[in-house]
N, C-alpha and C positions, 0 to 999 in steps of 0.2 A: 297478634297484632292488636295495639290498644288502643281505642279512638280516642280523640283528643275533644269531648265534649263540650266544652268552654269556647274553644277555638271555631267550632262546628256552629254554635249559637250564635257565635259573634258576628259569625260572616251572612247568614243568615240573617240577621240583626240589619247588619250595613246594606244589604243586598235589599230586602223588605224598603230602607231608608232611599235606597238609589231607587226604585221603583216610584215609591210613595211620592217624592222628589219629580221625577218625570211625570209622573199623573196629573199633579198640578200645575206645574209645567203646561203639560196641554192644556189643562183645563182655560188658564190663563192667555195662552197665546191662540185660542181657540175664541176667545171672547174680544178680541182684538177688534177694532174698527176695520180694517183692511183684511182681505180675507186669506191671504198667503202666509200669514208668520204662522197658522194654525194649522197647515201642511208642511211645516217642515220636520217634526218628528216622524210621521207616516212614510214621509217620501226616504228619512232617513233610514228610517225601519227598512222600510222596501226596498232601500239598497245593500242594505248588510244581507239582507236573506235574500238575494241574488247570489253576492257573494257566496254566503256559506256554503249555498245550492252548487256551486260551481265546483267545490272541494270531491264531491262523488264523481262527476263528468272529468274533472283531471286527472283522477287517480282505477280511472276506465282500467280494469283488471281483462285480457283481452281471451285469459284460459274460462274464466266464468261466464262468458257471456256480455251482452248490455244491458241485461233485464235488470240484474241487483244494483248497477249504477244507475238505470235512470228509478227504477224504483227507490234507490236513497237520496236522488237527487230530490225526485215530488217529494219525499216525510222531509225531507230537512227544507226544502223552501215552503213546505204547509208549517209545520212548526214552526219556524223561524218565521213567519208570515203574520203569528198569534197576535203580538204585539201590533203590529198595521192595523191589523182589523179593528182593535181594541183605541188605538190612537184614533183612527179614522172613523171610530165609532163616536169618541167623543165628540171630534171636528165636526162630526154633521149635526148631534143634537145640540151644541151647546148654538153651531151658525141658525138654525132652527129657533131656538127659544130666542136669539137674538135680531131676528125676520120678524117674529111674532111680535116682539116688545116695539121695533119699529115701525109696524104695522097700529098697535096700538095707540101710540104718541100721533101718527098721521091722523088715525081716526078722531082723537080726543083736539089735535090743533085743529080740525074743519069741524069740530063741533062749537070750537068757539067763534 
């Protein structure tokens, strides 16, 4: 079996680019006046990895037990989860530096 190197970088490549792309993405709608357009990657996140999570609970193997389904149900909604945390991690510090900055502006207008 030969790997196909180039092909392997490339996607790789795009993949890195789809990511890089949604990062600033949030960062952006994170920085938003209104505080909802900076929850809707998170919430989207967190609905895909329900989904996924749901794929181990439907495919419940009834000779094995329930232990290997719900135990691949938690790694595949913790996994799939990684992204939320990281999205909602943005959402809070950037709403945070954006509290602070208006907090500043209040202080500096009653100073004058």
């Amino acid at each position: 079996m030969r790997l196909d190197t180039p092909a392997i970088l490339a996607t790789i490549a795009i993949l890195l680019l789809i990511l890089a792309g949604l990062i600033a993405l949030q960062f952006r709608l994170s920085r938003a006046h209104d505080r909802w357009p900076g929850l809707v990657l998170p919430a989207i996140s967190l609905l895909f990895a329900i989904f996924a999570a749901a794929g181990p609970v439907i495919a419940l193997n009834a000779s094995g037990g329930p232990w290997p389904a719900i135990t691949a149900t938690v790694a595949t909604f913790l996994i799939f989860n990684i992204p939320t945390a990281a999205f909602a991690g943005i959402y809070l510090h950037q709403r945070e530096r954006l509290n602070v900055r208006h907090e500043l502006d209040r202080m500096r207008a009653q100073d004058l």
